[in-house]
Every structure is written in C-alpha cells, then in structure tokens.
N, C-alpha and C positions, 0 to 999 in steps of 0.2 A: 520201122525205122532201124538204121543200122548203129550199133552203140561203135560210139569212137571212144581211142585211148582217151585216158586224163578226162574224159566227160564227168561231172560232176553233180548232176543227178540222171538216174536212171529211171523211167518210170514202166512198170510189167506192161501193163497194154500197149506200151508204144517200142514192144523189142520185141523185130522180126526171129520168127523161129528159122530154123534151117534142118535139115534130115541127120540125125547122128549114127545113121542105121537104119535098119528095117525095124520100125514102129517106136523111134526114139526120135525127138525132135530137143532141138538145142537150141539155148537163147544162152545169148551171151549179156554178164550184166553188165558189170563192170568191169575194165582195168589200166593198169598202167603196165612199163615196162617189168615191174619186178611181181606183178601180183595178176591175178584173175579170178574173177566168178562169174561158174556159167551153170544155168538150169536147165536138167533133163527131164524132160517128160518122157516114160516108158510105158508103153499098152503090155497089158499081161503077154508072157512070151516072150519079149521084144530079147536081145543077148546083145551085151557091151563087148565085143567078142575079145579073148587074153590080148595082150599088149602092152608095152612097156612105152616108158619115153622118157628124156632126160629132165624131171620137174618132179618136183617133189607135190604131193597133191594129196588133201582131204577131202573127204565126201561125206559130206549127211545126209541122211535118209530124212525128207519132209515129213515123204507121207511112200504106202506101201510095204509092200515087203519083198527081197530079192536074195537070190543065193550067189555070194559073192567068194571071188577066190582071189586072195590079197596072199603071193610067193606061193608056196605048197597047203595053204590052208586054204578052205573054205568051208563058209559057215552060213546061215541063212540071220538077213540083218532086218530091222522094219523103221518104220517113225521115228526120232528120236536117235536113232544110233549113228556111229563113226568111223571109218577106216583112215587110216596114216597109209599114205603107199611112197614112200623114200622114191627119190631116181632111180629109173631103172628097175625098179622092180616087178614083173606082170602081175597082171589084174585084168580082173573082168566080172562080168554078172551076168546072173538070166532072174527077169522080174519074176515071179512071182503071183504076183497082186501089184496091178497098175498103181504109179506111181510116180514119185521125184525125187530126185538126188541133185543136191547142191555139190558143186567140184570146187573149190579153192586151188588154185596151182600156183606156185611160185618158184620159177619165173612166170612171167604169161603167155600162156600157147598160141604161140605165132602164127604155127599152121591153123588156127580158127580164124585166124580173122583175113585170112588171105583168097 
C-alpha cells in the first residue's frame, strides 16, 4: 500500500517498499507538507551514494552499522546513534553491517513520492 500525505495512521506491513539504490529499499512512513519519515533497509555493502538536497534531515541508526560522511567528516555510526544533515549539505554511507536508518526531513521529500 502506498502511504498518502496527512494519513493518519501508518501500519509497517501494509507500506510498499520501493528501491533506494542497489540493495537499499525505501518505505515511506509518514508525512505531510512540512515533515516526513521514511525507513531504509540496507544489505551489507549497499552505498547511499554523496548527495545533497534542500531539507534539512535526521537519521537514526535502528539497528546496524554504517560509515557515514555528514560535510568533510566521516565516521562509522551503529543502533542508537544520529546525524543532523542542515540543507544542502552532502552526505552519504556505505553499510557496514545490514541494517536501518530512520530519515526525518523537513520539508517532505517531494521527489519520493512522485
């Protein structure tokens, strides 16, 4: 099932994944105009390749472990941890150890759901 804006609950088993990459699949959970959340699944290997975009965007590590580069830094992150990536700013990862990263964006990424 495809999550629409303003949906009001979202249930995991009934949100279609879609390909975020080679060995990345995306679900998107929730959002509205000003907010989103969308869940990544990565197979070891899989790369978020550098990229920037105008949204500001946090990420938590579910579960895994991935080497992430947030501007000139990069650092290896796992379970439990967080990146702030401001607008504009590049970022990317290469997994690790299979895994999931929660995205928070605000605005909400328009090009996902199109």
């Amino acid at each position: 099932m495809k999550t629409e804006k303003n949906q009001i609950w979202g249930y995991g088993e009934n949100t279609d994944g879609v390909p975020g990459g080679e060995g990345i699949i995306r679900q998107i959970k929730s959002y509205t105009d000003e907010l989103m959340v969308v869940e990544n699944h990565f197979q070891k290997g899989a790369v978020g390749a550098l990229h920037s975009h105008p949204h500001t965007q946090i990420t938590y590590v579910v579960s895994g472990v991935f080497e992430f580069t947030v501007g000139d830094e990069t650092k290896v992150v796992k379970a439990g941890d967080t990146m702030l990536k401001k607008d504009g700013i590049r970022h990317g990862c290469v997994c690790l150890e299979e895994g999931i990263l929660l995205d928070i964006f605000s605005p909400m990424r328009e090009d996902f759901v199109k």
